[in-house]
N, C-alpha and C positions, 0 to 999 in steps of 0.2 A: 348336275344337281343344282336346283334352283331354291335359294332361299332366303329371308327377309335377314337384316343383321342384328337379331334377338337371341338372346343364351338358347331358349326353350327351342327355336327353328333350330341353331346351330345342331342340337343334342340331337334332334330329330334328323337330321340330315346324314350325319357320323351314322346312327344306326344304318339308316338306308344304302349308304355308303359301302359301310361295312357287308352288308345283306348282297349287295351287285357285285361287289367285287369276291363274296364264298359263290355268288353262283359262277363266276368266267368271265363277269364283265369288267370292261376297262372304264373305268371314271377317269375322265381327261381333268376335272377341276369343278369348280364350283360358280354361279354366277349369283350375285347378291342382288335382291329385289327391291323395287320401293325404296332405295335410300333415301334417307331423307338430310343427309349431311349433320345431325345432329350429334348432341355429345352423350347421349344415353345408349344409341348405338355403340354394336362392337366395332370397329375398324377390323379391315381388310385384312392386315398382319392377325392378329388377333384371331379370325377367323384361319385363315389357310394353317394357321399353327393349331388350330382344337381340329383343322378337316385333314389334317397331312399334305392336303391337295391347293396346288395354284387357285388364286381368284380370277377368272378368265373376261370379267365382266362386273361391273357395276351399274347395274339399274336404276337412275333415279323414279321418287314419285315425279308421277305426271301423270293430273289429270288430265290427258287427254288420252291413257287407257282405258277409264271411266265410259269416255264418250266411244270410244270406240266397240267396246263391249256393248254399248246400247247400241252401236250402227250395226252390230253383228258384223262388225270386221278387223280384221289386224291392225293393230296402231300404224305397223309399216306402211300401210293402204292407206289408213283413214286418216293420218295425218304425217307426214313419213319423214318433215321436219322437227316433228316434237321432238324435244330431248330423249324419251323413253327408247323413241322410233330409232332414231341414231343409233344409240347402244345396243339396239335388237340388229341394226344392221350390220355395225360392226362386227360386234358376234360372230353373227353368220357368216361373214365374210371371212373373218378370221377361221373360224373353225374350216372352212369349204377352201381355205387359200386361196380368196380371191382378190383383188384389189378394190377396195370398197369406195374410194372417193374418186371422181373423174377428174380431168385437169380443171375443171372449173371450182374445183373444190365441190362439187354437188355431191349428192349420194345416187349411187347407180343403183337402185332397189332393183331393176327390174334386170341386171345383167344377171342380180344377186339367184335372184328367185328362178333363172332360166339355169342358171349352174346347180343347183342344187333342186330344180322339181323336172329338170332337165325339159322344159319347154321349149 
């Protein structure tokens, strides 16, 4: 479940939540989009206590989403250092059990993508 850390997202999220889990499915947790670090925002706690569920992930803004959506490609791709890219790689990484940072500290995007699109 992906969503921005606004009451009206949260409320909307809990429904759909609710909705996956009467039909069978397993919601692992929630990833927050666009943070933007502010204080009008919900915080994390906040959030996993209205969803029941772990926050698996925090999104910040970064426009270099923006620019990627106009490249017509994945932030991971089109810019794989931006902050957003990182956090998408984590993620995936995390979710896939994979080990997401090489010994150089780099980010291994493409061991990520061969594990999970199995390339």
């Amino acid at each position: 479940m992906i969503k921005n850390a606004e009451l009206p997202a949260v409320k909307d999220a809990l429904k759909t939540i609710r909705i996956a889990q009467k039909s069978g499915s397993n919601v692992l947790g929630a990833v927050i989009n666009k943070v933007h670090g502010k204080h009008w925002e919900l915080s994390a706690r906040a959030i996993e206590h209205e969803l029941e569920l772990p926050i698996l992930a925090k999104i910040p803004y970064d426009i270099s989403v923006q620019h990627a959506i106009r490249a017509k490609k994945p932030v991971v791709l089109h810019n794989p250092h931006s902050p957003a890219a990182k956090e998408f790689t984590k993620l995936a990484a995390d979710l896939f059990d994979i080990e997401h940072e090489s010994k150089s500290g780099g980010w291994n995007i493409g061991r990520i993508l061969k594990r999970i699109f199995g390339m």
